[in-house]
Backbone as a chain_set.jsonl record, in Angstrom:
{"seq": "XXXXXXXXXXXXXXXXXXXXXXXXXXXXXXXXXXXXXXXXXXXXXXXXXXXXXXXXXXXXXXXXXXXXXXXXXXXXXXXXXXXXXXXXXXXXXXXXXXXXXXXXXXXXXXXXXXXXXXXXXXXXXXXXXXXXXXXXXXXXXXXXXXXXXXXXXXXXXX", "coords": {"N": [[6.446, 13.598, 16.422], [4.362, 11.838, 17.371], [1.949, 12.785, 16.318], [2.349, 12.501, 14.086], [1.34, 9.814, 12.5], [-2.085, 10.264, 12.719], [-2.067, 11.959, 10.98], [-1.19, 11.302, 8.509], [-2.469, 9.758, 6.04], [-3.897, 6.658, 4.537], [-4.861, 6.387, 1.579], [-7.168, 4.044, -0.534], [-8.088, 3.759, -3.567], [-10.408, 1.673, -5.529], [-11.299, 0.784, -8.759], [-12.416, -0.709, -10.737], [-11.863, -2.459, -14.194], [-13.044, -3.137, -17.309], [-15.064, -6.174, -18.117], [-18.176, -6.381, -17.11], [-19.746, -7.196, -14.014], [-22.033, -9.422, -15.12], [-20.694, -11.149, -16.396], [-18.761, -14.029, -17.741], [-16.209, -13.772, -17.961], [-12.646, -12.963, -16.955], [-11.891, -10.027, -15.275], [-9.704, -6.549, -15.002], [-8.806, -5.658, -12.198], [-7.945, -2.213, -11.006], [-6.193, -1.003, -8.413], [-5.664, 2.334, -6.104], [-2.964, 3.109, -4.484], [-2.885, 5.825, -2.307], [-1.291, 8.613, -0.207], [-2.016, 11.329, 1.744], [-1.256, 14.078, 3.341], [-3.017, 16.378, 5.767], [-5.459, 16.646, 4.051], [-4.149, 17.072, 1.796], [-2.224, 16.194, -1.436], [0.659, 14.035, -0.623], [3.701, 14.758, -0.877], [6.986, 13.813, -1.65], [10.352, 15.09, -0.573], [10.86, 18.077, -1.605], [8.562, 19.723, -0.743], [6.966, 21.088, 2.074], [4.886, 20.984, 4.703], [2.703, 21.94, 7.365], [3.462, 20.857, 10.686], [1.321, 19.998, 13.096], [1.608, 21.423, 15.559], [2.961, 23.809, 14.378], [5.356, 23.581, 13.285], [7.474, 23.745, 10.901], [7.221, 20.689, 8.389], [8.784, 17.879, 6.369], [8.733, 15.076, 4.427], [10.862, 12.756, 3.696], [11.256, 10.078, 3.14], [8.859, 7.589, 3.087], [7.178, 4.516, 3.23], [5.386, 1.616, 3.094], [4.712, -1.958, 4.12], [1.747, -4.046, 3.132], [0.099, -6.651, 3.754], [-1.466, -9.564, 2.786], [-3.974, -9.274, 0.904], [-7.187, -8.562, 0.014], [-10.117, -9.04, -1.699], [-13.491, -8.807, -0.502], [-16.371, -11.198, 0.204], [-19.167, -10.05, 2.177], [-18.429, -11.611, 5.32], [-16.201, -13.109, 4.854], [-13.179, -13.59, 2.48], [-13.107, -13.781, -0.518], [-11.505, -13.541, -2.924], [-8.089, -13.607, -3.35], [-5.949, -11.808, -3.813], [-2.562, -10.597, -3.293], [0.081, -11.927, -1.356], [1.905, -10.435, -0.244], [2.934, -6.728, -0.543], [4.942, -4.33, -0.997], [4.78, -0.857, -0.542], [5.684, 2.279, -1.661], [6.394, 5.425, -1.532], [8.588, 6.673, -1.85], [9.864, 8.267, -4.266], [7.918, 10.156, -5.414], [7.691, 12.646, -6.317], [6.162, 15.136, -6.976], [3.517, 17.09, -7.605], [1.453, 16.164, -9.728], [2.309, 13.204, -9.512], [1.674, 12.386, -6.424], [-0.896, 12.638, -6.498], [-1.474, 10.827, -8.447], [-0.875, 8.163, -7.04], [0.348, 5.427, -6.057], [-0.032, 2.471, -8.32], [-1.53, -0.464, -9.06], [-2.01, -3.177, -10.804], [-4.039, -6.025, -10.881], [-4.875, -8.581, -12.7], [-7.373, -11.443, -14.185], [-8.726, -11.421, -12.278], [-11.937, -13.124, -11.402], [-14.737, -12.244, -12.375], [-17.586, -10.562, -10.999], [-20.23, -9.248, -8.304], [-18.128, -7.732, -5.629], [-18.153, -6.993, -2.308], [-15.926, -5.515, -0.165], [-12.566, -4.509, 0.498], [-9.881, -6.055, 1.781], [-7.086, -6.246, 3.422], [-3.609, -6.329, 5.456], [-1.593, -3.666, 7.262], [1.848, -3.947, 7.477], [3.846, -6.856, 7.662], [2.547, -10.348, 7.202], [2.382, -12.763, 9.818], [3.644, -15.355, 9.34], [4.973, -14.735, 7.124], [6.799, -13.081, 8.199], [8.381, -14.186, 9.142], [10.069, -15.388, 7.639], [13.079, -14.876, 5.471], [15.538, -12.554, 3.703], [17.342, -14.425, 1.861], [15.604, -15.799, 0.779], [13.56, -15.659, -0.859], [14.007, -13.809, -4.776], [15.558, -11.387, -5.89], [13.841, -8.413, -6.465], [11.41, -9.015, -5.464], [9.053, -8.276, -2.599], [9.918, -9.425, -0.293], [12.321, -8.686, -0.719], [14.018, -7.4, 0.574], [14.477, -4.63, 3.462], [14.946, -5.546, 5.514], [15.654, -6.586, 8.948], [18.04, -7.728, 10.47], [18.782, -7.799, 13.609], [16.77, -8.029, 14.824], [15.443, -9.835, 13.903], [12.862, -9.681, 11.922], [10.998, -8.366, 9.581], [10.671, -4.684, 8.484], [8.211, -3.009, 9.358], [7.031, -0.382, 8.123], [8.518, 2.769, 7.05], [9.176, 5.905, 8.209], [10.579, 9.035, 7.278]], "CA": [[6.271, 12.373, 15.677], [3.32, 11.229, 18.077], [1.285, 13.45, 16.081], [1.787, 12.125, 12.278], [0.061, 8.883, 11.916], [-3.35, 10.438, 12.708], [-2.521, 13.02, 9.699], [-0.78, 10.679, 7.684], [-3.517, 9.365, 6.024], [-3.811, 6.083, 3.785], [-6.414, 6.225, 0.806], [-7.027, 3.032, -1.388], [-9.204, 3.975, -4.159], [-10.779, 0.676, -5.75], [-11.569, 0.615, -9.549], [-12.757, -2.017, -11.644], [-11.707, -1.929, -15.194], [-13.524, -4.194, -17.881], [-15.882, -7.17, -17.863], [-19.234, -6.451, -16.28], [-20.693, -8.52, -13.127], [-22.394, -11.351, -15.523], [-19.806, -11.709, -17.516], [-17.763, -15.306, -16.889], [-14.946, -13.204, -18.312], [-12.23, -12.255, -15.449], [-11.438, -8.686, -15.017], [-8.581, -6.335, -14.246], [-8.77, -4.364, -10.663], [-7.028, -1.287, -10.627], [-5.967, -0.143, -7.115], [-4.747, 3.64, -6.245], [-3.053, 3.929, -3.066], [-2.23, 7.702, -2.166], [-1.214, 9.399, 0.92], [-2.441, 12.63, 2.143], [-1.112, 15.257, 4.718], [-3.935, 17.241, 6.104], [-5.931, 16.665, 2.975], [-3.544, 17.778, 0.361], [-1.374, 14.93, -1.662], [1.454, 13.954, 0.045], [5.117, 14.808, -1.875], [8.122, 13.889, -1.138], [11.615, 15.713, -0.207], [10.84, 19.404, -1.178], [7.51, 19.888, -0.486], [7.042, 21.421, 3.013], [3.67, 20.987, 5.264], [2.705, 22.725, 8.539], [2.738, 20.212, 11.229], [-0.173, 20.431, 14.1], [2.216, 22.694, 16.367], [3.073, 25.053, 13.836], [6.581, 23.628, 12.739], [7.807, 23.132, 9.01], [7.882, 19.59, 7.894], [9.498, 17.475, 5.123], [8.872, 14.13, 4.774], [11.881, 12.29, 2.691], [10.912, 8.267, 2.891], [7.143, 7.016, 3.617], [6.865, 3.326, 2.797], [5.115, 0.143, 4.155], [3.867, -3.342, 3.351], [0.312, -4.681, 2.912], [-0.318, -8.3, 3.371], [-3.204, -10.571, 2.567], [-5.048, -8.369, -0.05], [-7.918, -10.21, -0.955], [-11.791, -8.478, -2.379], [-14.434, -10.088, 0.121], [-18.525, -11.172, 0.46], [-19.776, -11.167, 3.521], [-17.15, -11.581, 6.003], [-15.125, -14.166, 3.988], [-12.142, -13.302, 1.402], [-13.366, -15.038, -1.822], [-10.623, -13.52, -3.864], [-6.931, -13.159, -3.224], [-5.057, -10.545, -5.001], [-1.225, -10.558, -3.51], [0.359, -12.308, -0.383], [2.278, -9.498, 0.475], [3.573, -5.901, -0.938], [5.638, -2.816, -0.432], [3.999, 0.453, -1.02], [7.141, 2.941, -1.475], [6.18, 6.555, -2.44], [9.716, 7.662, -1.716], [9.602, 8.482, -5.192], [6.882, 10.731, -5.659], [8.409, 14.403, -6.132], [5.516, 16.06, -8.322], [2.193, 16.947, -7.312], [0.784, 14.849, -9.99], [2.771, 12.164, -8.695], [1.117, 12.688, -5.594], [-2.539, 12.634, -7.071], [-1.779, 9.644, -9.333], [-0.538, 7.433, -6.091], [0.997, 3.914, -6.573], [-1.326, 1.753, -8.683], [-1.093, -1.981, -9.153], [-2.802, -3.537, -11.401], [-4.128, -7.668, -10.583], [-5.432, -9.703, -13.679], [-7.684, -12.455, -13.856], [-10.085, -11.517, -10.78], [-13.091, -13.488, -11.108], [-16.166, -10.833, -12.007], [-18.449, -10.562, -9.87], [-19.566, -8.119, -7.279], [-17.781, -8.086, -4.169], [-18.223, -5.811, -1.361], [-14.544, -5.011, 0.074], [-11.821, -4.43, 0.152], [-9.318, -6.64, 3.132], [-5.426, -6.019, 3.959], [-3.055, -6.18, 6.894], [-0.839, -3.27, 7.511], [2.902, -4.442, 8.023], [4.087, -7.865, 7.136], [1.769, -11.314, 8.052], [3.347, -13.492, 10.936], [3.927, -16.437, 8.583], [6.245, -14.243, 6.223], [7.706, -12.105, 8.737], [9.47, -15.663, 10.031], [11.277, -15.493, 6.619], [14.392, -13.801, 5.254], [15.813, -12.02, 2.275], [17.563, -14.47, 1.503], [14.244, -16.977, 0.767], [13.329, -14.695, -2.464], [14.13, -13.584, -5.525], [15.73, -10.201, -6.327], [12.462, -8.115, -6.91], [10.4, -9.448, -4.624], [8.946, -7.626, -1.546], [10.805, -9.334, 0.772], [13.769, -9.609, -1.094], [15.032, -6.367, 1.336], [13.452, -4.1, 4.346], [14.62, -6.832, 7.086], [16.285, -6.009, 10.296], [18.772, -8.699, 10.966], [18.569, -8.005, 14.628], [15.609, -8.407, 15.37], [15.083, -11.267, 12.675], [11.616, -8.99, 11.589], [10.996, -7.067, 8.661], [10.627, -3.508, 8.801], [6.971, -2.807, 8.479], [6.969, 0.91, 7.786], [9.42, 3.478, 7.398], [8.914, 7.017, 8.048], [11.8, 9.758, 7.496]], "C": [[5.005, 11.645, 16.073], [2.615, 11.581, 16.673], [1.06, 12.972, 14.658], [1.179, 11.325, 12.025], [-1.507, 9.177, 11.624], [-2.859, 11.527, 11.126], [-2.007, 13.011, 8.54], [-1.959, 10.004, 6.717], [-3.645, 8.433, 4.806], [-4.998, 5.709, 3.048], [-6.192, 5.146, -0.093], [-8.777, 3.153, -2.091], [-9.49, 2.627, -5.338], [-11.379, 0.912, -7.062], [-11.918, -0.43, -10.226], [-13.054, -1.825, -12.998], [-12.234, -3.148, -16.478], [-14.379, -4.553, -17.459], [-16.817, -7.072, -16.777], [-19.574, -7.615, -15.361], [-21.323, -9.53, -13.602], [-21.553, -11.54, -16.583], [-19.149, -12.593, -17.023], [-16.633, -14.669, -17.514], [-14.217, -12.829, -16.663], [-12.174, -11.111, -16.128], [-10.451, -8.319, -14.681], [-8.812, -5.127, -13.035], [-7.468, -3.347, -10.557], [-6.921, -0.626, -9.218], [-5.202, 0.909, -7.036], [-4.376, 3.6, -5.263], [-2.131, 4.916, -3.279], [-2.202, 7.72, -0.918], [-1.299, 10.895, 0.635], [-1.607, 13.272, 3.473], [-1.99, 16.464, 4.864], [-4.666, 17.654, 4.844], [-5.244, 16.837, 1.518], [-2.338, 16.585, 0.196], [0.313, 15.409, -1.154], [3.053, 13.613, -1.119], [6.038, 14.553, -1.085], [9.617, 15.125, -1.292], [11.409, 17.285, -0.33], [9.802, 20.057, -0.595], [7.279, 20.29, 1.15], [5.083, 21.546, 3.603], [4.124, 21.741, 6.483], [2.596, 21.486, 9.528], [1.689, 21.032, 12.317], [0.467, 21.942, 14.96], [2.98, 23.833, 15.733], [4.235, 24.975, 13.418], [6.363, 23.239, 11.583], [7.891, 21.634, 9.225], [7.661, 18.9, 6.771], [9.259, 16.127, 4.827], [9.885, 13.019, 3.255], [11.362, 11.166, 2.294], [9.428, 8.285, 3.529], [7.223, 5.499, 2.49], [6.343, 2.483, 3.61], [4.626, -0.959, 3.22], [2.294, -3.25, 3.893], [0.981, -5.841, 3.015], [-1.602, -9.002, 3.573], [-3.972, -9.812, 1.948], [-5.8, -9.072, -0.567], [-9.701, -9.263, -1.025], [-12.423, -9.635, -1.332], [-15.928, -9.597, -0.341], [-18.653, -11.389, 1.593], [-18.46, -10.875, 4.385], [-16.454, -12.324, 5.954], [-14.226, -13.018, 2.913], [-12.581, -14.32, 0.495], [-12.252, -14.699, -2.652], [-9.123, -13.29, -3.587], [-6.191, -12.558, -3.959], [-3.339, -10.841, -4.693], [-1.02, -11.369, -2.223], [1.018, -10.924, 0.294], [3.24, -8.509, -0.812], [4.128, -4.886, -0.518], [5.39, -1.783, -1.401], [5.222, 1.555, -0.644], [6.631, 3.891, -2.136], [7.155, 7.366, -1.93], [10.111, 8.425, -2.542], [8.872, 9.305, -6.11], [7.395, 12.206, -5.118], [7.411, 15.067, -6.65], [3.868, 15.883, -7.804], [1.164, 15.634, -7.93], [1.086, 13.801, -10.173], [2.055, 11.445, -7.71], [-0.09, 12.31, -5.892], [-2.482, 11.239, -7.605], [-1.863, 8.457, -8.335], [0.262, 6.541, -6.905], [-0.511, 2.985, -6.987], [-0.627, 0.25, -9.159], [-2.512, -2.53, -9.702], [-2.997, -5.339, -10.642], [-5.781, -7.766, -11.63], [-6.052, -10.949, -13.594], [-8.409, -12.718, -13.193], [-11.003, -11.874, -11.985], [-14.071, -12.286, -10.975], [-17.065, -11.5, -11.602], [-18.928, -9.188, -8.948], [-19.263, -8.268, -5.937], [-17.77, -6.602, -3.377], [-17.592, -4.982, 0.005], [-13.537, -5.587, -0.203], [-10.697, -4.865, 1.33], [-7.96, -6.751, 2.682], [-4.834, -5.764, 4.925], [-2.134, -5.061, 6.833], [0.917, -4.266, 8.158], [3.041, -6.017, 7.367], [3.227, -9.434, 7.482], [3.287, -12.162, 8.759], [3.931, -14.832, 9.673], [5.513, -16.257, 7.829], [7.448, -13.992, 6.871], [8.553, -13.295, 9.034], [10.411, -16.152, 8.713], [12.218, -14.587, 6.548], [14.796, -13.395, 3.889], [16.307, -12.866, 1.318], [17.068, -15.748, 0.296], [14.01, -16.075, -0.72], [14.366, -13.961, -3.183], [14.625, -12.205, -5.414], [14.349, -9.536, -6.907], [11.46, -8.195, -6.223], [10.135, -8.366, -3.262], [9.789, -7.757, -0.722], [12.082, -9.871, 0.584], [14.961, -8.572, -0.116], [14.241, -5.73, 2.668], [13.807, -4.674, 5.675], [15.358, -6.029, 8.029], [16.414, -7.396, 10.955], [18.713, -9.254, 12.58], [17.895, -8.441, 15.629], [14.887, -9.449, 14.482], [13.11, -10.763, 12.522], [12.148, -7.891, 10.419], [10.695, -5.598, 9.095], [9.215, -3.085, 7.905], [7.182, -1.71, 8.12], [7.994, 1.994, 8.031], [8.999, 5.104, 7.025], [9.964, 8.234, 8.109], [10.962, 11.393, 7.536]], "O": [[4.518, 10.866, 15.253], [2.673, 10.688, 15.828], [-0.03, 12.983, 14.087], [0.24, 11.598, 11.277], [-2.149, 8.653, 10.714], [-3.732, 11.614, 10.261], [-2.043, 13.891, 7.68], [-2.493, 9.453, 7.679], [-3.548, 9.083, 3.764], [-5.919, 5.011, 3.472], [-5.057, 5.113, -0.569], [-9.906, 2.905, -1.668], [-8.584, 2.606, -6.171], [-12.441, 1.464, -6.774], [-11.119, -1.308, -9.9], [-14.088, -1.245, -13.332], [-11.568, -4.181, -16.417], [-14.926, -3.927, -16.551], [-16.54, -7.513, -15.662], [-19.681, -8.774, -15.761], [-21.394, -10.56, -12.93], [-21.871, -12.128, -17.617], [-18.744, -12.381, -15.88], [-15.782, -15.558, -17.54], [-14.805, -12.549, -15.619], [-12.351, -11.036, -17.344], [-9.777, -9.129, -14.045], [-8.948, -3.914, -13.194], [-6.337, -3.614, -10.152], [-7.655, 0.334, -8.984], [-4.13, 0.882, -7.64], [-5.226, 4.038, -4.488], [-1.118, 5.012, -3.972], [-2.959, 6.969, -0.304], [-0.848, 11.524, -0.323], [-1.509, 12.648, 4.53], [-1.776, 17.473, 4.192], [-4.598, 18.83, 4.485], [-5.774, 16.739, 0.411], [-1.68, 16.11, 1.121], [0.927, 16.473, -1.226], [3.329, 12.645, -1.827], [6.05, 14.949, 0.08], [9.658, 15.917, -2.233], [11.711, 17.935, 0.671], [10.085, 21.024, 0.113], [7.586, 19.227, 1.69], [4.218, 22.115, 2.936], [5.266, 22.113, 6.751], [1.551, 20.872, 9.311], [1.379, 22.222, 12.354], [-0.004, 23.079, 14.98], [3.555, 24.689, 16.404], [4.675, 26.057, 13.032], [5.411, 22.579, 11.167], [8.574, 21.239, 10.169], [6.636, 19.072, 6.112], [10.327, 15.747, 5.307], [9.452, 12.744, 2.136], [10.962, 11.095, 1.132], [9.072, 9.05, 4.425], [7.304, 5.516, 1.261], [6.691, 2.462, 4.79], [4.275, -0.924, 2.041], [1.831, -2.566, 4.806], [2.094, -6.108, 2.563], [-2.49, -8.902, 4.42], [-4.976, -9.584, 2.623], [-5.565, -9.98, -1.365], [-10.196, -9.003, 0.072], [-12.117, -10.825, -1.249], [-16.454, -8.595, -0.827], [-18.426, -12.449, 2.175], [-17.623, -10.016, 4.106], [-15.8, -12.515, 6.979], [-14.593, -11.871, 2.658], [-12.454, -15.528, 0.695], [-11.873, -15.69, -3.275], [-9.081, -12.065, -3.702], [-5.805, -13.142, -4.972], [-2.697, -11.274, -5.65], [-2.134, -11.64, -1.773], [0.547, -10.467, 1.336], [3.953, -9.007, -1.683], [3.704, -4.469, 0.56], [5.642, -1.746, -2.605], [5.643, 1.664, 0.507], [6.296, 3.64, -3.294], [6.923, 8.521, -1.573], [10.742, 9.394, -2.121], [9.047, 9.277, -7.328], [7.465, 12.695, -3.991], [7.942, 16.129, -6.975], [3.223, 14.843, -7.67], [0.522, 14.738, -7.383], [0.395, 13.126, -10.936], [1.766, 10.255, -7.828], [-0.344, 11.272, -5.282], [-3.372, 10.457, -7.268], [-2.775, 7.659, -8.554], [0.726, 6.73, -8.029], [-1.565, 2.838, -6.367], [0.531, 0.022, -9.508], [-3.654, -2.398, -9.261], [-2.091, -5.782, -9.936], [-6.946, -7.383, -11.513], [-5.412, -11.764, -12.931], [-8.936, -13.828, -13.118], [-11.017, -11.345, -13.097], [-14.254, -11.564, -9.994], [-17.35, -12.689, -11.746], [-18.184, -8.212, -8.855], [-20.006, -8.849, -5.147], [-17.463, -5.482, -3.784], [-18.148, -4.252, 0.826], [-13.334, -6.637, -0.812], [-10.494, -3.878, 2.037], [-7.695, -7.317, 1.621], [-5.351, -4.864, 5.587], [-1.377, -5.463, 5.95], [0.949, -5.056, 9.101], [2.212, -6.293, 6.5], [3.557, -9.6, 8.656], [4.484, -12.2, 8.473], [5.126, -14.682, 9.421], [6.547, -16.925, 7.815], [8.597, -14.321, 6.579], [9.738, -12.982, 9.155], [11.255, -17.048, 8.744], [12.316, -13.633, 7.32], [14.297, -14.003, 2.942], [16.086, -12.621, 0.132], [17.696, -16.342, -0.581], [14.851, -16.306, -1.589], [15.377, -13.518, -2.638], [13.911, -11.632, -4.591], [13.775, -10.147, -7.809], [10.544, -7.386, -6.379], [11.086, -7.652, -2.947], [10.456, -6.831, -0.259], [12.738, -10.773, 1.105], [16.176, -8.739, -0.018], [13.255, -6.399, 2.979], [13.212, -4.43, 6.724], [15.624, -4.846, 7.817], [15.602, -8.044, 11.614], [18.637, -10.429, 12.937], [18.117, -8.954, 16.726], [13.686, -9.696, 14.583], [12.234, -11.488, 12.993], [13.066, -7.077, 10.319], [10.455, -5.473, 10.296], [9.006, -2.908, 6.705], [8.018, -1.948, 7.248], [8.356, 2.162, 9.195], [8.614, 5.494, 5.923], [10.254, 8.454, 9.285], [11.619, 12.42, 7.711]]}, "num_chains": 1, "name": "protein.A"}
């Protein structure tokens, strides 16, 4: 298990769909995120990889949150996209599943050009000090928690 994060590998491919840089029109940003295992898209439940030491493996669940997604200039965030989401490709049985990733669209960005792309792995401290039962059905953190430890469950790997 040491061994998977390094070959787990999280790609966020950054599109921008519409309304050119001088346009005062907003735009819509398409984001792809995909996971990879040792270059090749990452499937769930039947799909079988080699790990590093030469055993079979399977991987059933792969999910986590993002928080604070926000397009920057400079080393500021000028734009904020989400407070916080859950990226769940437990779901993803089919190669081109796999290839397509999870995409999320956000409406309304401000064109312009900006020159990244800024997010926290796992949940921000602010949130994490909430509970399921603070949101909406639907919502990120309307589930994921761990009562015990009154903390969400940043990432789950099966």
């Amino acid at each position: 298990m040491k061994k998977l994060f390094p070959v787990l590998l999280l790609l966020a491919t950054v599109t921008f769909l519409a309304c050119p840089a001088e346009s005062d029109d907003p735009a819509t940003l398409q984001i792809n995120f995909k996971t990879t295992y040792d270059g090749a898209p990452l499937v769930m439940l039947d799909q079988e990889y080699t790990y590093p030491d030469g055993n079979p493996l399977k991987v059933q669940v792969f999910n986590y949150y993002i928080s604070n997604l926000g397009l920057t200039k400079g080393l500021g965030i000028v734009e904020a996209l989400s407070e916080v989401d859950l990226l769940d490709f437990s779901e993803i049985y089919t190669q081109a599943d796999a290839e397509r990733g999870i995409v999320r669209l956000y409406e309304e960005v401000p064109s312009g050009t900006y020159d990244g792309l800024t997010f926290g792995l796992g949940v921000a401290e602010d949130l994490n000090a909430t509970t399921p039962s603070d949101y909406e059905g639907g919502h990120p953190l309307s589930s994921n928690h761990w009562t015990g430890l009154s903390s969400y469950v940043f990432a789950k790997i099966e």
